[in-house]
C-alpha positions as YAML, in Angstrom:
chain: A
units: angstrom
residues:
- id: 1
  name: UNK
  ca: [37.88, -9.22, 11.88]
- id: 2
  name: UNK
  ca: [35.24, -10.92, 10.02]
- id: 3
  name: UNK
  ca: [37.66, -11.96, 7.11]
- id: 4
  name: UNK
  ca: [39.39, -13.36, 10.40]
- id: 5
  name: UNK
  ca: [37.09, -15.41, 11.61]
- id: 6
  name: UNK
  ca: [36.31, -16.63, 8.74]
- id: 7
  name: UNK
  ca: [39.69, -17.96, 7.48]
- id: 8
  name: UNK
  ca: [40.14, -19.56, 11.22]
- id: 9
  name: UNK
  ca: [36.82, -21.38, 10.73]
- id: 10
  name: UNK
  ca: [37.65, -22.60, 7.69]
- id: 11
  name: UNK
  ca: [41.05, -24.57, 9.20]
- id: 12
  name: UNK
  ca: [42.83, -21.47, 6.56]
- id: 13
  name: UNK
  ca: [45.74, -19.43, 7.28]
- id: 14
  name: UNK
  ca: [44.42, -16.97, 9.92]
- id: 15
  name: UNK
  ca: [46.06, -13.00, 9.69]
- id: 16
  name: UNK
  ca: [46.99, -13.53, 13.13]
- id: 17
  name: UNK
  ca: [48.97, -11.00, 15.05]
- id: 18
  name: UNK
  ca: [53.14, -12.08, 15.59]
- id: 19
  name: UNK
  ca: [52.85, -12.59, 19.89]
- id: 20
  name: UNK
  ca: [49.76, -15.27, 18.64]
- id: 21
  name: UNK
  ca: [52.03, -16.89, 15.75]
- id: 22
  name: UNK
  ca: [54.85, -17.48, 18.66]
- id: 23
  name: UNK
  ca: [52.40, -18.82, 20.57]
- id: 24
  name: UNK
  ca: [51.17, -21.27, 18.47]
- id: 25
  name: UNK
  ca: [54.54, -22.16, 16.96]
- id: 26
  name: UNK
  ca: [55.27, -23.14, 20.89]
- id: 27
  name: UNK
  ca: [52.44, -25.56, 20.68]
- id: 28
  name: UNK
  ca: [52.14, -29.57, 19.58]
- id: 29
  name: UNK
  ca: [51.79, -29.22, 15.53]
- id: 30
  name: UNK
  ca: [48.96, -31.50, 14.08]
- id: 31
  name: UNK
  ca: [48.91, -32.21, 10.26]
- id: 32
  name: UNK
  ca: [45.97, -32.18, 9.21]
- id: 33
  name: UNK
  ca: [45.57, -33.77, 5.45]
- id: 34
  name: UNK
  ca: [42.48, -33.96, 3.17]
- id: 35
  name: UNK
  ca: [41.70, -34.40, -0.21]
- id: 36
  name: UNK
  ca: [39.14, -31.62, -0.16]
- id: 37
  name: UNK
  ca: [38.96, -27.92, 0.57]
- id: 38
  name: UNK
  ca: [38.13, -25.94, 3.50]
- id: 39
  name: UNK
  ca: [34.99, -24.54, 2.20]
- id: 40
  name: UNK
  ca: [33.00, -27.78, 1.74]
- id: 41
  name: UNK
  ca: [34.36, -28.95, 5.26]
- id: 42
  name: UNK
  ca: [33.33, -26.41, 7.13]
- id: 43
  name: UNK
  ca: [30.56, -28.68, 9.26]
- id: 44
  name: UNK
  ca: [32.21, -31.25, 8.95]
- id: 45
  name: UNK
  ca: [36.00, -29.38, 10.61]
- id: 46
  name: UNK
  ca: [33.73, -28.02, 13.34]
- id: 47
  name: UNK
  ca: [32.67, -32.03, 14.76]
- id: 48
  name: UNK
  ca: [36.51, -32.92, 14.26]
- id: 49
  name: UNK
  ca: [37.33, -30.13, 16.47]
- id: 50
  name: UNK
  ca: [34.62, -30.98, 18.81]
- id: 51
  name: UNK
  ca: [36.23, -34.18, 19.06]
- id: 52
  name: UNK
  ca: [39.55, -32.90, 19.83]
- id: 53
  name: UNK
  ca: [37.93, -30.19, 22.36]
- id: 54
  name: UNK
  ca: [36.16, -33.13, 24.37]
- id: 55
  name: UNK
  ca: [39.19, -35.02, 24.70]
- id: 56
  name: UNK
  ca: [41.57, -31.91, 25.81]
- id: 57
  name: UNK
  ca: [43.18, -30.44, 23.09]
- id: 58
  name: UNK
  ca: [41.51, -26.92, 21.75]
- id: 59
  name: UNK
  ca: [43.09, -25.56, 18.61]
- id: 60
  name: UNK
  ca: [45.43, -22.34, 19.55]
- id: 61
  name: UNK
  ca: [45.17, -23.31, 23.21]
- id: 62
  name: UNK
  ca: [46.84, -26.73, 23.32]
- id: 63
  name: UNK
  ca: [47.30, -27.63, 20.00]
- id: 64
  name: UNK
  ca: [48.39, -25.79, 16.79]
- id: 65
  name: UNK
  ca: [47.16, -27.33, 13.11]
- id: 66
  name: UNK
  ca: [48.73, -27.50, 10.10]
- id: 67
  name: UNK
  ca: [46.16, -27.60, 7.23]
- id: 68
  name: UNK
  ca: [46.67, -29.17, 3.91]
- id: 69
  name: UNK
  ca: [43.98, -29.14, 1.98]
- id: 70
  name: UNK
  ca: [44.52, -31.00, -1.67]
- id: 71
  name: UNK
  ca: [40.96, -29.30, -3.00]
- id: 72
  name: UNK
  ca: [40.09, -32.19, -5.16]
- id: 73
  name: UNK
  ca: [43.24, -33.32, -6.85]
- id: 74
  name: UNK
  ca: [44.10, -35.95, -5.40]
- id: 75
  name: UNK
  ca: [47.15, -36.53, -7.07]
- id: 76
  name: UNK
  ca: [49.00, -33.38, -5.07]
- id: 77
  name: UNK
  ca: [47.70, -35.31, -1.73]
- id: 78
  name: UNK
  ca: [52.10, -37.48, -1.60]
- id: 79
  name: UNK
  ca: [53.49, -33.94, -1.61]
- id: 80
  name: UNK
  ca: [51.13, -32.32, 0.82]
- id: 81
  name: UNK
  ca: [52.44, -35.67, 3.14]
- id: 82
  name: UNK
  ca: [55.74, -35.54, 2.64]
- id: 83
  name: UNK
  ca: [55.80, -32.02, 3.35]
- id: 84
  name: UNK
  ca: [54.07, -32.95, 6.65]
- id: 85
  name: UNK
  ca: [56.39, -35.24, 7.80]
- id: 86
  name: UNK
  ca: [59.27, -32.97, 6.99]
- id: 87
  name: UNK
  ca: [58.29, -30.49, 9.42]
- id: 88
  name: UNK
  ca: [57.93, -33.67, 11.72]
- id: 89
  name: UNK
  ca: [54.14, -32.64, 13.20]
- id: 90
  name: UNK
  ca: [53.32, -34.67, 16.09]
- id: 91
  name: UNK
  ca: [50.27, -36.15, 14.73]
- id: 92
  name: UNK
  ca: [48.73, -36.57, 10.72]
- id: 93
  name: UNK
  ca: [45.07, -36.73, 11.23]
- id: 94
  name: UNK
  ca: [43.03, -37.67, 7.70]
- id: 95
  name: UNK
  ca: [39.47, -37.29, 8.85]
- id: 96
  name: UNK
  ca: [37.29, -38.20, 6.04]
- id: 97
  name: UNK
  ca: [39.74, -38.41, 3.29]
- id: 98
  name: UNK
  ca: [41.08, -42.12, 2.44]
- id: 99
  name: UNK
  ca: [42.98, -41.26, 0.09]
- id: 100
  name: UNK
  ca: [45.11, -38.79, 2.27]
- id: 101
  name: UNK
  ca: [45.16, -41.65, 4.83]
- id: 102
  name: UNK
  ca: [46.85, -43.92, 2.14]
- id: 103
  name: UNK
  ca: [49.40, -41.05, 1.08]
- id: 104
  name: UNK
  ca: [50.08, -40.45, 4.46]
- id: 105
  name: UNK
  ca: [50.90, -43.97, 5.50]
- id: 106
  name: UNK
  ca: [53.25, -44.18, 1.94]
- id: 107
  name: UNK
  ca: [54.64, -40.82, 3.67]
- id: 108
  name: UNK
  ca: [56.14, -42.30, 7.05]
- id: 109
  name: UNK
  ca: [56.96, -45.98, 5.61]
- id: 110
  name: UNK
  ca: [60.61, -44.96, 6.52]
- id: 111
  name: UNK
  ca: [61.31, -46.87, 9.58]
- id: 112
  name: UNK
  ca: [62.95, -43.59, 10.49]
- id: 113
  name: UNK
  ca: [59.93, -41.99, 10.94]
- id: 114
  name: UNK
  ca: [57.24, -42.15, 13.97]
- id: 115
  name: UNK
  ca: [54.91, -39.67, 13.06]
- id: 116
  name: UNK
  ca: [51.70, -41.30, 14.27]
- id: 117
  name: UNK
  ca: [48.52, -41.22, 11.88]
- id: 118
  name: UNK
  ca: [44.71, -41.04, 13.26]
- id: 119
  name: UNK
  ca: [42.68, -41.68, 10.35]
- id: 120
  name: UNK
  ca: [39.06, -41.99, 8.90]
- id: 121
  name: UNK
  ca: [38.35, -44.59, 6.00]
- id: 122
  name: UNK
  ca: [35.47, -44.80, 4.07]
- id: 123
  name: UNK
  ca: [36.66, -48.80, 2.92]
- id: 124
  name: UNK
  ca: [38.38, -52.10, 5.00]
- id: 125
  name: UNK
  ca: [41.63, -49.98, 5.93]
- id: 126
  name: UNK
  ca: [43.29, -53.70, 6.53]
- id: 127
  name: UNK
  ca: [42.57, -54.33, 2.57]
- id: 128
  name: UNK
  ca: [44.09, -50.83, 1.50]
- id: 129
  name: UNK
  ca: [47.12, -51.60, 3.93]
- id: 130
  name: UNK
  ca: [46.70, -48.71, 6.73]
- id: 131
  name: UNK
  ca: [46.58, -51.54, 9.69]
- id: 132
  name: UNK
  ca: [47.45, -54.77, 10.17]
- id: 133
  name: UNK
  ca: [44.02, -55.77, 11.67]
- id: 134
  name: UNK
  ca: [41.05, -54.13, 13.04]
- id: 135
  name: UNK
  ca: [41.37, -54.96, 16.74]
- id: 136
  name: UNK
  ca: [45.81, -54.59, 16.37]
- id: 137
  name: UNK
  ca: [46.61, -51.94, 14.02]
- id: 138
  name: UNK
  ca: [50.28, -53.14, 14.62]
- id: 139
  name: UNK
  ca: [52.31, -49.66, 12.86]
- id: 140
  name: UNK
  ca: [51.59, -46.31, 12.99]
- id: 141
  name: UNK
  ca: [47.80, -46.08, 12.07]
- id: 142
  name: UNK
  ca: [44.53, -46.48, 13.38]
- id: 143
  name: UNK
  ca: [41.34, -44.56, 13.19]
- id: 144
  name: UNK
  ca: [37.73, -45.02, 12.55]
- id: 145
  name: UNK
  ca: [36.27, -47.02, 9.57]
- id: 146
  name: UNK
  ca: [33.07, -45.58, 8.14]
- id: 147
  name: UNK
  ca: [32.28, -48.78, 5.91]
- id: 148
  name: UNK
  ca: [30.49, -46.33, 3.19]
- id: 149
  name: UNK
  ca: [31.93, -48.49, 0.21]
- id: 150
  name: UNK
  ca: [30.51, -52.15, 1.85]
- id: 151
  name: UNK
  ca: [26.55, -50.14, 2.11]
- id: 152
  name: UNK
  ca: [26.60, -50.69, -1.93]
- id: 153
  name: UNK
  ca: [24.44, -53.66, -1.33]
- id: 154
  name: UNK
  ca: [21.99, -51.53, 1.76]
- id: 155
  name: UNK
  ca: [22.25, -48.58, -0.43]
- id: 156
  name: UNK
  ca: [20.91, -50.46, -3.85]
- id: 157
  name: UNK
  ca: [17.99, -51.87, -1.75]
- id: 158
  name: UNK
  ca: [16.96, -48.60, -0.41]
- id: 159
  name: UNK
  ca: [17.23, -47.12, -4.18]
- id: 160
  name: UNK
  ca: [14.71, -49.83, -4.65]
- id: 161
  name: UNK
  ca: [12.70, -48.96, -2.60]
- id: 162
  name: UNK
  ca: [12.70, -45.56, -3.05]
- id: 163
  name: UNK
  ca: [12.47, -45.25, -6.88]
- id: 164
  name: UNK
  ca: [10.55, -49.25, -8.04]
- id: 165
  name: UNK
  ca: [9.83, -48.24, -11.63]
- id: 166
  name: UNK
  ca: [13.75, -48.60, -12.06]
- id: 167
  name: UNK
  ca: [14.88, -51.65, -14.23]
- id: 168
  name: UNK
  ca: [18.96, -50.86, -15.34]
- id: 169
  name: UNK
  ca: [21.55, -48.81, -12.59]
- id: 170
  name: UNK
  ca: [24.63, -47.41, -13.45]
- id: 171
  name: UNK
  ca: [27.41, -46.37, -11.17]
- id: 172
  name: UNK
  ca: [30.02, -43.55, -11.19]
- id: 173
  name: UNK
  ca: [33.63, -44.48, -9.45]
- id: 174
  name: UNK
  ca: [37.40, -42.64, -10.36]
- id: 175
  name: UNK
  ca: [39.66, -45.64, -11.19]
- id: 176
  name: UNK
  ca: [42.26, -44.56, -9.48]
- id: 177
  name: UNK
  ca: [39.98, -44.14, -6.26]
- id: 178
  name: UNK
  ca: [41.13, -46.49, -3.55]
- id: 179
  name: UNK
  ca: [37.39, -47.21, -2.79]
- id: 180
  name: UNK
  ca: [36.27, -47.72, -6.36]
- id: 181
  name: UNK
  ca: [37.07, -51.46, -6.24]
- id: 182
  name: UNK
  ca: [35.78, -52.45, -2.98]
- id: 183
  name: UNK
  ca: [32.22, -50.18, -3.72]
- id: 184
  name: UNK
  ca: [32.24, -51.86, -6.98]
- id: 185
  name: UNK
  ca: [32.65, -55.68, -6.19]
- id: 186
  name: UNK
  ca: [30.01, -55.03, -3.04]
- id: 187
  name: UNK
  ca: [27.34, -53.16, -5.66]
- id: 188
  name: UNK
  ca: [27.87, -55.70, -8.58]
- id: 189
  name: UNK
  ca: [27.45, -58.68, -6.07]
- id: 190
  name: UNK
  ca: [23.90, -56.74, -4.95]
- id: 191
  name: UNK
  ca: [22.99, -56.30, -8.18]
- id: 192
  name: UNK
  ca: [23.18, -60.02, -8.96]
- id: 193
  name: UNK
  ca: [21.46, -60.93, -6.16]
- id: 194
  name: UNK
  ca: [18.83, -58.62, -6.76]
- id: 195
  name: UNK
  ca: [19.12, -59.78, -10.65]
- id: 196
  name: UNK
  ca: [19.37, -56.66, -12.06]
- id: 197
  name: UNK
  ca: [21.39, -55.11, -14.52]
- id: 198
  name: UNK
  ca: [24.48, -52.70, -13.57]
- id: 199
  name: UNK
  ca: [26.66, -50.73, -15.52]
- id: 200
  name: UNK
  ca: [30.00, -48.96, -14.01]
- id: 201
  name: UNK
  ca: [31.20, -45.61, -15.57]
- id: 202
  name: UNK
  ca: [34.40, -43.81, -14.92]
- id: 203
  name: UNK
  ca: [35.62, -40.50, -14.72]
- id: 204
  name: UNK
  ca: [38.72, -38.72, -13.36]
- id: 205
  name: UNK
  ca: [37.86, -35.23, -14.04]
- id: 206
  name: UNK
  ca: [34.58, -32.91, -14.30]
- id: 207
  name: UNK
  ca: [34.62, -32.86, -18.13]
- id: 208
  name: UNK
  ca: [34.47, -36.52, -17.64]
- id: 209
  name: UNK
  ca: [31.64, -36.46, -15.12]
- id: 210
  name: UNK
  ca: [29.67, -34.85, -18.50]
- id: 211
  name: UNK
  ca: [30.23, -37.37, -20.63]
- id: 212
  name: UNK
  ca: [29.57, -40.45, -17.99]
- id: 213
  name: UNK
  ca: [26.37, -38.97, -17.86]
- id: 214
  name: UNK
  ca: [26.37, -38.31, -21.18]
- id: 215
  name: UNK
  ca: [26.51, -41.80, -22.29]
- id: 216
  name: UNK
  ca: [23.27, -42.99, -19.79]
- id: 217
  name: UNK
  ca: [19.79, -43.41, -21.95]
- id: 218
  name: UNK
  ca: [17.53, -40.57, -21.21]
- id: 219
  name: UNK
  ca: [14.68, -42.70, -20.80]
- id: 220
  name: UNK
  ca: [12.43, -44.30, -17.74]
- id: 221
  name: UNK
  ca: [14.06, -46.94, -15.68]
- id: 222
  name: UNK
  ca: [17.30, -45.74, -15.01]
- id: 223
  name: UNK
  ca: [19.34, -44.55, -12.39]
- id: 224
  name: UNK
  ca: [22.81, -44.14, -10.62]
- id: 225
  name: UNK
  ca: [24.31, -45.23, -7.49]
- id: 226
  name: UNK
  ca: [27.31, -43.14, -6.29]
- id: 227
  name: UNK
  ca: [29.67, -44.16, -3.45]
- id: 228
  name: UNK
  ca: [32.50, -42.66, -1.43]
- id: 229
  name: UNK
  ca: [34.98, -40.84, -3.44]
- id: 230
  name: UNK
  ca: [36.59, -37.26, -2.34]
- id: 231
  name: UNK
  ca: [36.57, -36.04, -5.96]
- id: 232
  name: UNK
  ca: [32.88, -36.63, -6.68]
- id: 233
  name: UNK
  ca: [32.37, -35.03, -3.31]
- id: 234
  name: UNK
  ca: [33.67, -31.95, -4.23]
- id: 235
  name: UNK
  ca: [31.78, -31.68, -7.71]
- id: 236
  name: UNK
  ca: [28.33, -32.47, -6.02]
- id: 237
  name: UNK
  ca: [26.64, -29.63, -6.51]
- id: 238
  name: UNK
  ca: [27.30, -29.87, -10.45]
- id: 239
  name: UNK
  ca: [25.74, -33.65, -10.12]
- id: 240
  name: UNK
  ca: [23.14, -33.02, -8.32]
- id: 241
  name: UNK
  ca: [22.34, -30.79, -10.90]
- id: 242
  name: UNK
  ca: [23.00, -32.64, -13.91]
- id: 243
  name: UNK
  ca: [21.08, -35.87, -12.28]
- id: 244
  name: UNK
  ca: [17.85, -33.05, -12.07]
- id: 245
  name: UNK
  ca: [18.53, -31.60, -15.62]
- id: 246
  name: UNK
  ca: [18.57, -35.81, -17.20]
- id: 247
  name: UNK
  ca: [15.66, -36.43, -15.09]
- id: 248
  name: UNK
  ca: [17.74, -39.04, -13.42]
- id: 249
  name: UNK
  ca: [17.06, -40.77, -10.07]
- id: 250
  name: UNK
  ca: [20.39, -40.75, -8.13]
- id: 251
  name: UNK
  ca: [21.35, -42.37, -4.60]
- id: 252
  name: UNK
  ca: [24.75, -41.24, -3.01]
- id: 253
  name: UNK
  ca: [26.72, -41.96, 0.51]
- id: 254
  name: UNK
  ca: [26.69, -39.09, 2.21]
- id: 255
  name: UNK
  ca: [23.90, -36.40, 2.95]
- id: 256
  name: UNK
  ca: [25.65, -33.73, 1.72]
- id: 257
  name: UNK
  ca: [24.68, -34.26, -2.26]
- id: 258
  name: UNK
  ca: [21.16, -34.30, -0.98]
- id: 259
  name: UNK
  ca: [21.39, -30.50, 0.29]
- id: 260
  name: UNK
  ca: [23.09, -29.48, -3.31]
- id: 261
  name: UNK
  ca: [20.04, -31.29, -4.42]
- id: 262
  name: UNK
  ca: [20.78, -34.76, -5.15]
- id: 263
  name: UNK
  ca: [17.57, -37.16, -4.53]
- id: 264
  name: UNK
  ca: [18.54, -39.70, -1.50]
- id: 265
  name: UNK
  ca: [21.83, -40.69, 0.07]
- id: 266
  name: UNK
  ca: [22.23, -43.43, 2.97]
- id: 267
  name: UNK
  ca: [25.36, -43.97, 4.74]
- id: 268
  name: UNK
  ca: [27.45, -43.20, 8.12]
- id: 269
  name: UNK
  ca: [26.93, -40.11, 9.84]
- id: 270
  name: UNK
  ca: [30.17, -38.28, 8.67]
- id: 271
  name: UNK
  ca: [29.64, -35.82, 11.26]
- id: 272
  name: UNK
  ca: [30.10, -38.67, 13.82]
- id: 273
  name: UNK
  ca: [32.62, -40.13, 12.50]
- id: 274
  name: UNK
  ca: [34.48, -36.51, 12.12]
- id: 275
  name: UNK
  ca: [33.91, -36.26, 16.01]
- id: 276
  name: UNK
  ca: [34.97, -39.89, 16.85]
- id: 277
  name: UNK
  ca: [38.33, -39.06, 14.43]
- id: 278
  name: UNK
  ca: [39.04, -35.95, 16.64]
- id: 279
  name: UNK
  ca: [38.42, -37.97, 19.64]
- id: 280
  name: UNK
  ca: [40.71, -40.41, 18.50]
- id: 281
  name: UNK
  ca: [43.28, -38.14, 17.71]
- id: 282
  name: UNK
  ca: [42.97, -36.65, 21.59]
- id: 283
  name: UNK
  ca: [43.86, -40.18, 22.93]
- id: 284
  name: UNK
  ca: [47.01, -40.15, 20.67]
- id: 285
  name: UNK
  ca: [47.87, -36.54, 21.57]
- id: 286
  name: UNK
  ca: [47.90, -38.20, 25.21]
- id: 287
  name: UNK
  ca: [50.32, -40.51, 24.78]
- id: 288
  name: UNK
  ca: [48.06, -43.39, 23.78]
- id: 289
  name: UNK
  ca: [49.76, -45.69, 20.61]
- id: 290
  name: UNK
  ca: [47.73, -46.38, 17.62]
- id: 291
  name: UNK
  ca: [49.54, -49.81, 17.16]
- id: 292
  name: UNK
  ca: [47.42, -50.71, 20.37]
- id: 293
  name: UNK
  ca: [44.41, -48.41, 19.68]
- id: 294
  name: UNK
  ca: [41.41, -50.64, 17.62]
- id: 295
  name: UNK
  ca: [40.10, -49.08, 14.64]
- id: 296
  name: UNK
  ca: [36.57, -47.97, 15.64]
- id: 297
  name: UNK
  ca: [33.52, -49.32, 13.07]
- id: 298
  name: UNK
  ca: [30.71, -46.44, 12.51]
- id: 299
  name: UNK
  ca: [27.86, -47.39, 14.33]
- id: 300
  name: UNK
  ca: [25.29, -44.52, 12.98]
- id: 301
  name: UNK
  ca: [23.92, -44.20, 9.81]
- id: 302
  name: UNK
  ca: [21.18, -41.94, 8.05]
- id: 303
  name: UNK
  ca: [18.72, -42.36, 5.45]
- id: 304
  name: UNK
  ca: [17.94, -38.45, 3.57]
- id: 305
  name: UNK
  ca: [15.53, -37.87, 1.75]
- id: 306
  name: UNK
  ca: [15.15, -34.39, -0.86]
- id: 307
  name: UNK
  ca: [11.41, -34.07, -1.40]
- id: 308
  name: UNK
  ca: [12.14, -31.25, -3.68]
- id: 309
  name: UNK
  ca: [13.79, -33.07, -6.26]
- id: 310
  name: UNK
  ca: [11.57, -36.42, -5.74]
- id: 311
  name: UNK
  ca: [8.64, -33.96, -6.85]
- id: 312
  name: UNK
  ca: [10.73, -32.57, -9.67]
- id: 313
  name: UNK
  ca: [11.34, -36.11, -11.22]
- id: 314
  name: UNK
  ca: [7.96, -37.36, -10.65]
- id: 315
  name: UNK
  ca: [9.21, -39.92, -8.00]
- id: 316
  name: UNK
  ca: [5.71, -40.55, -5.68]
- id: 317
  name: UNK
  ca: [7.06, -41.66, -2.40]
- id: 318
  name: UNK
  ca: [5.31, -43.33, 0.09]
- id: 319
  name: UNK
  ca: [4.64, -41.67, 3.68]
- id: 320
  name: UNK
  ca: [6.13, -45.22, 5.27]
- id: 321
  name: UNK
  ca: [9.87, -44.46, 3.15]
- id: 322
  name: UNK
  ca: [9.32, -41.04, 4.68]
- id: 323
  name: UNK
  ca: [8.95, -41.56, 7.94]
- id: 324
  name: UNK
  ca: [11.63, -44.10, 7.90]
- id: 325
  name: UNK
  ca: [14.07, -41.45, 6.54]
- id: 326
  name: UNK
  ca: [16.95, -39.86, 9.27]
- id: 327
  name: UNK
  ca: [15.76, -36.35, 7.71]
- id: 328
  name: UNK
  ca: [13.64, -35.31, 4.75]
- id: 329
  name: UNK
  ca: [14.51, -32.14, 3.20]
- id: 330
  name: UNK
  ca: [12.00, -29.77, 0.94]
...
């Protein structure tokens, strides 16, 4: 049983017993597509279904899911789509995955296909072609915006803020990454403003995360600014760790690099916007059509703070940036 539960918490193929699998094979099908894995999700799965739950639809009791989960490799993400909209699901949900809301959209451009698509974006889902504006969708889409790659500009003040003695930045983005423009042309416009120097790095694999950091200066006055990107997301532990073993100050999006030990992040609450996705997804599920449904904005964001690994690179903050902070973990 425990094995069990744990597999169904994890959105994973549950051992269920045959009389349960009829059941659920009876019920509306929801694809659910990301470019992660179950594992690192598991919070994050538990506000989408919350979502879902307060609008009606409780997984094995109204609803059945469909997981595909592309664990980091983002290239398998068209497949796991098209394989979605061959079993014609009722509803692709992409809750904090952009790029699996961008496969998924490529995936029902037939005009034979209606399969609607509730997603969440982490960039202007007009630029990357998901809607047709924020307030009319117009197609199949709609969803919640989390704006994480436009905060470049909030995020590199904070990092200011936060860590003064630093003179040159760097950034991280995958090339391929439908965010890594936008993040990029917000951040370089920041750093201009701001008149300081910025250097972008690339990498599309872990061996490459090595070597981007590999090629910073081990010396005082540098740091890194990461922004929304699946593929970092699930390598954040290793970062966080190589930022602490370079002695190098690092800001990122989303809190969860600060629990694996990354300095600061500052961006939306992904746990909202998880919950506002599955919410979203309930109005669909009713009937509602996401041509005439307005793409949501995030409206809450958080500032974290890891004392820890402030301490550990001889970072001094000051009780005001503290007390300012959404949450300040030790």
């Amino acid at each position: 049983m425990k094995r069990r539960d744990f597999m169904a918490a994890l959105g994973g193929a549950a051992l269920l017993p045959l009389a349960a699998q009829a059941q659920q094979s009876a019920l509306p099908v929801v694809g659910f597509l990301h470019a992660g894995s179950p594992e690192e999700n598991a919070k994050r799965l538990a506000a989408f279904r919350k979502g879902l739950a307060d609008g009606g639809f409780v997984e094995g009791r109204d609803i059945a899911i469909d997981y595909r989960w592309a664990a980091g490799r983002n290239e398998r993400l068209p497949e796991l789509a098209a394989e979605l909209v061959k079993r014609q699901v009722a509803l692709i949900v992409t809750p904090g995955s952009t790029a699996a809301a961008v496969a998924a959209k490529k995936a029902t451009a037939d005009a034979a296909s209606t399969i609607p698509i509730v997603f969440s974006s982490g960039t202007d889902p007009v630029a990357l072609g998901l809607v047709n504006s924020l307030s009319h969708p117009g197609g199949n889409a709609t969803g919640i915006t989390s704006l994480n790659a436009e905060l470049a500009a909030k995020r590199l003040g904070i990092f200011r803020e936060l860590a003064p003695q630093l003179s040159r930045y760097f950034t991280l983005v995958k090339p391929s990454s439908e965010l890594a423009a936008p993040f990029v042309a917000d951040l370089e416009r920041a750093a201009a403003s701001l008149s300081v120097r910025l250097d972008v790095l690339t990498a599309d694999t872990l061996a490459e995360i090595d070597a981007a950091f590999g090629r910073i200066p081990q010396e005082a006055g540098c740091g890194l600014v990461f922004g929304p990107e699946g593929f970092f997301f699930v390598h954040r532990a290793h970062i966080a760790a190589l930022a602490i073993e370079r002695r190098l100050p690092t800001i990122f999006d989303v809190r969860d690099y600060v629990e694996a030990g990354g300095l600061a992040s500052y961006g939306s609450d992904y746990y909202n916007v998880m919950e506002l996705t599955g919410s979203y997804a309930a109005r669909v599920l009713r009937g509602e059509k996401p041509a005439s449904l307005p793409v949501q904005q995030a409206t809450k964001f958080e500032m974290v703070i890891n004392r820890k690994t402030a301490r550990t690179l001889g970072i001094d903050m000051s009780q005001t940036l503290l007390a300012t902070a959404d949450d300040v973990i030790d």
